[in-house]
N, C-alpha and C positions, 0 to 999 in steps of 0.2 A: 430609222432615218439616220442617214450617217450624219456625224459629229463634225460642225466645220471647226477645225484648229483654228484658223486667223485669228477670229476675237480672243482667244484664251489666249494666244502668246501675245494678241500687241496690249491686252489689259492686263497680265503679269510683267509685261516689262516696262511698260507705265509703271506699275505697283512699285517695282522694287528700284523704279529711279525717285520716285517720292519717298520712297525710306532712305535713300539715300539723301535725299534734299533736306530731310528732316533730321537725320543724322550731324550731318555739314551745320543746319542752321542751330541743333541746341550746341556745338560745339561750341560755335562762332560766341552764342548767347555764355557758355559757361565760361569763358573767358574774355567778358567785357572787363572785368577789373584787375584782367593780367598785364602787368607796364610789356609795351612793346610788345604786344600779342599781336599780329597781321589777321584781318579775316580771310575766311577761305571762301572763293566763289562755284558753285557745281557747273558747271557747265553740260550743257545736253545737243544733242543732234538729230534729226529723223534720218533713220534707215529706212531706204525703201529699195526693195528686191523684186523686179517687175515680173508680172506675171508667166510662165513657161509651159501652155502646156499642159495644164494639172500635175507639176510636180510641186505636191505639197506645201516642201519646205523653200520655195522661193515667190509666196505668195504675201509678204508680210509688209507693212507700213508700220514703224514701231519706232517709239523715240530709245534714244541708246545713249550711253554715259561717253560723255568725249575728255572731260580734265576736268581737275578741281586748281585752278588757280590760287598762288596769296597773293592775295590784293596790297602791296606794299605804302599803298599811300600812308602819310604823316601822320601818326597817333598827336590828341593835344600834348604841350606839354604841364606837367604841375610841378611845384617848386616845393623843393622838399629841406632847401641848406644842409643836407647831408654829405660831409664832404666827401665820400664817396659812392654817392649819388651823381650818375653820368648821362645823358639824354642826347641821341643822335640827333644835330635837327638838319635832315636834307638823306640824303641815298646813304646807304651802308650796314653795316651788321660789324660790332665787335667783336674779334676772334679770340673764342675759347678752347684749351685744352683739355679733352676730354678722353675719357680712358678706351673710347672708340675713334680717337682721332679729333682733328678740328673741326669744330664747329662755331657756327655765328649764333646771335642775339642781340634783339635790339633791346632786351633788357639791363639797362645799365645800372642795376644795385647791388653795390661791390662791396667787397669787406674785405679786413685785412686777417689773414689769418696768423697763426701761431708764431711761425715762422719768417712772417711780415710779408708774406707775396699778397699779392692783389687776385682776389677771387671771388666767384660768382656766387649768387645764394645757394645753390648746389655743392660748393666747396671747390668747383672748377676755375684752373689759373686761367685767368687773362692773360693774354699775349700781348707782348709788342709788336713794332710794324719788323723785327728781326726775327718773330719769331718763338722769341723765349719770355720767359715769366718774369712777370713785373714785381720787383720786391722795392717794400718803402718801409725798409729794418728802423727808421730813426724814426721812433714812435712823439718824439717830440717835437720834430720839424716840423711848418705847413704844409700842406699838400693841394696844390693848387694846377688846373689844368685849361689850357688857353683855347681857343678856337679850332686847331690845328688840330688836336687830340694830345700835344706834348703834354709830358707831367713833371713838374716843378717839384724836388722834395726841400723844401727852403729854397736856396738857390742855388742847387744842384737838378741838372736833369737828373728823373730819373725814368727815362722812355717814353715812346709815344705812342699812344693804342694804336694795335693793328684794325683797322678797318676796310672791310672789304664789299665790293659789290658785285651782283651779278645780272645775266639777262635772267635767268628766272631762279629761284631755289622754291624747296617742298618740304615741309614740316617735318621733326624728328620730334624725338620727345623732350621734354623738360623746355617748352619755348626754346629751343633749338629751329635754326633751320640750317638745312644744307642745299649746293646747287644740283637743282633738278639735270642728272644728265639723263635723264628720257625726253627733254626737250634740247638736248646738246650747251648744255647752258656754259656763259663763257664769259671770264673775269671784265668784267669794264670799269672805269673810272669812277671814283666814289665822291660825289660834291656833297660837302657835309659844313657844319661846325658841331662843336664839344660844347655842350651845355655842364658846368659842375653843378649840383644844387638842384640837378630837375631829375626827371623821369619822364620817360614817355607813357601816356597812357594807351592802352588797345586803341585800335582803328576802327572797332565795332562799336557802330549806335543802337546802343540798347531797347531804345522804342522801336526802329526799324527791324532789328533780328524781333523781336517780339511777335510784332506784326508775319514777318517772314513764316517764324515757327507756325502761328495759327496756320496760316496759308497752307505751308507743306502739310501739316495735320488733317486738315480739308480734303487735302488732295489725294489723301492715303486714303483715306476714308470715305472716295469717293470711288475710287481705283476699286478697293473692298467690294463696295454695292453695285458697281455694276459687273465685278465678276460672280458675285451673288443672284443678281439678275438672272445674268445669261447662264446658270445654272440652273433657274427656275424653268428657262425658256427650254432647254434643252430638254429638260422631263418633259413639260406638256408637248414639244413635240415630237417625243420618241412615244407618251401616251398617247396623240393621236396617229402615230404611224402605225401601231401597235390594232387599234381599230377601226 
């Protein structure tokens, strides 16, 4: 008895968009307690290729991966009185200089380093809105920074964070993101204030991704048994064609 494909290809591509859902969801879950962590959403579609004919391979209804969005909405914020401790609250991403080029973060827990520049827990300088690296060398001044993003070294400026937003950006590594151009993303205006003293916390709700995870685990696992199934189904009816 001949073998139909259809089932095998739309329950393997089932399959491996649930590993990706489950993928997506323990990330989302492994960094609920990373400050300024954006979740990431999977996004799916059904493909359907209408029938031609009996040619094989245009016979398929099958869901298919379309984008993994970040979801940028407002992480809470928690007060830390760290004074270089920064928290976006409204649109934007702080610009870091990284030895791949610039990138954003909405994690704003900054240190001064050796040299007195303003840098990320990675060791990466902070930019100003010109560009270049933020230094606050008078280790004895206060360091105080207003709504704006200016920063006060006593009462000298000394820069104001560069902040930037876009229509979309896509995760890099180390909380990183940069602008997604596979959706042609493109700078727009950044409505914010400068929180000193806080942090953002992730935007993922850790009951919710929890729940999530079981779900997609479910769903893998269901993907599994019916292509187990219809492997079952496939011997009995190749042993009755057989006799």
């Amino acid at each position: 008895m001949a073998l139909n494909f259809q089932p095998i290809y739309v329950l393997a591509s089932g399959g491996e968009r649930a590993l990706e859902n489950l993928n997506t969801t323990a990330n989302n879950l492994a960094n609920v307690n990373t400050p300024g962590f954006k979740k990431l959403l999977l996004r799916e579609m059904s493909q359907y290729l209408p029938e031609n004919k009996g040619d094989a391979s245009h016979l398929f209804v099958f869901p298919r991966f379309n984008d993994t969005p970040v979801i940028t909405t407002q992480g809470n914020l928690i007060r830390t009185e760290a004074p270089l401790d920064f928290a976006i609250f409204g649109e934007g991403f702080f610009a870091v200089e990284t030895p791949q080029g610039i990138k954003y973060t909405r994690n704003g827990h900054f240190l001064r380093n050796g040299e007195g520049f303003l840098v990320d827990s990675n060791g990466n300088y902070v930019l100003n809105d010109e560009g270049k690296r933020i230094k606050l060398d008078d280790i004895k001044a206060k360091i105080t920074v207003v709504d704006d993003g200016t920063i006060y070294l006593g009462s000298e400026v000394a820069g104001r964070f560069m902040i930037r937003n876009f229509t979309a950006v896509r995760p890099d590594s180390e909380s990183y993101y940069i602008p997604d151009q596979t959706k042609n993303a493109q700078e727009i205006p950044a409505s914010y204030t400068v929180k000193q003293g806080y942090l953002e916390q992730s935007n993922v709700n850790g009951i919710e991704s929890m729940i999530e995870l079981i779900n997609a685990q479910r769903r893998f696992e269901i993907y599994g048994n019916l292509i187990r199934s219809l492997d079952q189904m496939e011997q009995k009816s190749n042993e009755i064609g057989r006799a």
